[in-house]
C-alpha positions, 0 to 999 in steps of 0.5 A: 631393832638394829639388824647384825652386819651379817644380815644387812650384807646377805645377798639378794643376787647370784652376782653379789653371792661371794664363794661357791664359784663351783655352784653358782660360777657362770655355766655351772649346773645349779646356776643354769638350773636356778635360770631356767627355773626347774629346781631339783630338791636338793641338800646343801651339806657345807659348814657353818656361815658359808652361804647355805641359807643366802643360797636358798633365799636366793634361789627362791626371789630369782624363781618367783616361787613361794619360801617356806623356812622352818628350823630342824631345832623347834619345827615337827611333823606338824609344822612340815603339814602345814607347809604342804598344804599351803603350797598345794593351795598355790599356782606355783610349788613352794620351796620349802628350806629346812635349816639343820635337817640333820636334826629331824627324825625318821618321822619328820623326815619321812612326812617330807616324802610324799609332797617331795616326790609329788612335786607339792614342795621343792626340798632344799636342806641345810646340814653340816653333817653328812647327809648319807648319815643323817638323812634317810635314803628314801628321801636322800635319792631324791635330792640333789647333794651339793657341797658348800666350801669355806670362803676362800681368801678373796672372798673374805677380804672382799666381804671384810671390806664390804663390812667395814664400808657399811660400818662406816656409812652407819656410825659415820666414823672412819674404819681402817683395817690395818691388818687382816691375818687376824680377821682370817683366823677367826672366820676359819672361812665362815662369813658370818664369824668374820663380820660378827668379829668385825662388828664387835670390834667396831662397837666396843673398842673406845675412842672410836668418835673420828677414827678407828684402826684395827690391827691384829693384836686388837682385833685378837684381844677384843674377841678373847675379852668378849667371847661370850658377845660373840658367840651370843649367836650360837658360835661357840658351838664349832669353838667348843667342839674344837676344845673337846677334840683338842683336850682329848687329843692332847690327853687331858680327860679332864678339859674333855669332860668339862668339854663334854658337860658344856655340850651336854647342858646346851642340848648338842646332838649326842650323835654329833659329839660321839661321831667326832669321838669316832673319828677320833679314834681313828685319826689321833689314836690309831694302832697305838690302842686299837680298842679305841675305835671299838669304843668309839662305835660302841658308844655311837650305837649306844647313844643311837639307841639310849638319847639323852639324858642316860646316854651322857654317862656312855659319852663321858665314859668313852671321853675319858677313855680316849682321852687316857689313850697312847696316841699316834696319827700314824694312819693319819699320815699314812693314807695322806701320803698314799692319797699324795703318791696318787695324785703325783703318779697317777694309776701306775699299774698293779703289778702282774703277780698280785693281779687276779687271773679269773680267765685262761687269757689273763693267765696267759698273759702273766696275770698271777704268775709268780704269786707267793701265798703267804700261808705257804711259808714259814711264818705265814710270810713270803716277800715279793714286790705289792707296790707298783715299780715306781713305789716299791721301797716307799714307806707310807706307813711309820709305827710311832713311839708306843707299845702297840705300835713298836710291836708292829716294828718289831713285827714288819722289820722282822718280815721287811728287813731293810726294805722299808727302813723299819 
């Protein structure tokens, strides 16, 4: 059987290892912890295809220590047993990686504990969800949490270059790739996408008998033809989950319920597909319906506590919902632009009057004098300066063209006046 380009270039070494230079760069901590062989537990949190796996393989041939994989999706507590007790037989603790942990129960979870802390096994845990919320704390506090980051440019032109000359040593065909934008977009930064996408076009473009050019246009209209070749391998996941989004940001119920029923029939995680809802209803929603995020807990509670198969009648209720919702991204904004103001200016100094005065020498000192409380005037409102001198007059926050939000105008240019431009 003829191995995927992917797995043909999976690295053996740290050098080969492309991406993470934070991680595995000379000097970094996991690199020298992986040199002198004293391995914490630990969970690798990043998306799809940036190196998770390789990562663990890795770490496993450069340690001589005994690998144990087992796959969150079809492996339980049984399963979990058995690698324990093989690797308390061995001279040497196994490390033991579970792919997609955030998919094991408190139980799975909670049978790793023991060995964990014993030393038997060392942990290492894949996941492309936050480990604070789908792993449990007992087992989270002893591992280490290491972040994994989409491939950047470099390495994903390198690795592209690495595909195309593997290709051409196997089909004994010359490869050009004339133009790599494409290629770029499509792998969003994951590597597996991109060599799969490369290895599609490879294989089903025609007259590929001397030669072979790949520009963007083709490369784009050869994925679009064969989507479904190319997600074969469990792709389509992250592009669906983009649709359903999309669809609900862009107010179609419709597209988000058919969205929905494609995850639903694939067994997704419920709790992934209401978590991003939750999110949602924040970041594209926001004030325009305040009710939305309130929705969107609700149904995360509830699918928490129902699981399949009821618990899609509350996922499509709350699709719908958001979907139908006024929207607005003016939150969004607001704090990426505070988050901005940060970065550019530093910790610029709360100004006196609304600093707390808990001490005679604060007090002394100005902390809290001239505060206003606002409960003290008229309209429970008092002006003063809350933005540091650098800032005052910075507005962070623009209500967006929707009832809820022209209320909230309404509301600040009657208290700010012109100060804000509301």
């Amino acid at each position: 059987m003829k191995q995927p380009l992917a797995e043909l270039l999976r690295p053996s070494t740290l050098d080969d290892y492309l991406g993470q230079d934070h991680l595995t760069g000379q000097d970094s901590i996991l690199r020298k912890a992986i040199a002198s062989g004293n391995i914490p537990s630990m969970i690798f949190w990043g998306p799809p295809g940036v190196g998770k796996t390789t990562l663990a393989s890795i770490i496993s041939q450069q340690t001589d220590r005994p690998f144990y994989t087992l796959s969150a999706v079809n492996a339980g507590v049984k399963d979990v047993r058995e690698v324990i007790l093989a690797s308390g037989k061995g001279s040497k603790a196994g490390l033991l990686f579970i792919d997609e942990i955030h998919r094991f129960s408190k139980s799975q979870q909670d049978s790793l504990l023991g060995a964990v802390e014993k030393g038997i096994v060392t942990l290492i845990g894949a996941t492309t969800e936050n480990p604070s919320f789908e792993v449990i704390a007992p087992l989270l506090s002893r591992c280490q949490v290491y972040i994994l980051k989409p491939l950047e440019e470099k390495d994903l032109l390198v690795l592209l270059e690495k595909g195309r000359q593997k290709l051409e040593s196997r089909l004994g065909i010359k490869i050009t790739i004339s133009e790599t934008e494409a290629f770029l977009r499509i792998s969003g930064g994951d590597a597996r996408k991109l060599l799969n996408a490369l290895e599609l076009a490879v294989n089903v473009l025609p007259g590929r008998s001397e030669t072979l050019e790949i520009t963007n246009e083709i490369l784009l209209d050869t994925i679009q033809q064969n989507l479904a070749i190319y997600d074969k391998g469990g792709e389509m996941h992250y592009d669906v989950i983009s649709a359903f989004i999309k669809s609900m940001r862009g107010s179609d119920p419709n597209a988000a319920v058919y969205w929905l029923a494609r995850m639903v029939e694939a067994g997704e995680d419920p709790l992934f597909i209401a978590r991003r809802m939750l999110i949602l209803a924040s970041e594209d929603i926001g004030n325009a319906n305040p009710n939305a995020l309130l929705l969107a807990n609700s149904c995360f509670q509830a699918v928490h506590t129902i699981g399949y198969p009821e618990c899609d009648l509350i996922l499509a209720q709350t699709a719908i919902y958001l979907a139908s919702s006024p929207k607005s991204n003016a939150c969004y904004q607001a704090i990426r632009a505070a988050q901005k103001s940060v970065k550019e200016y530093g910790d610029l100094p709360v100004p006196l009057p609304i600093r707390n005065a808990p001490t005679k020498l604060m007090k002394q000192m100005a902390y809290g004098k001239d505060y206003r409380y606002a409960h003290d005037f008229a309209g429970n409102f008092a002006e003063m300066d809350f933005l540091p001198g650098k800032l005052q007059g910075h507005r962070f926050y623009n209500p967006q063209q929707n009832p809820r939000e022209e209320e909230i105008r309404k509301y600040l240019k009657h208290c700010w006046k012109n100060r804000y431009g509301y």
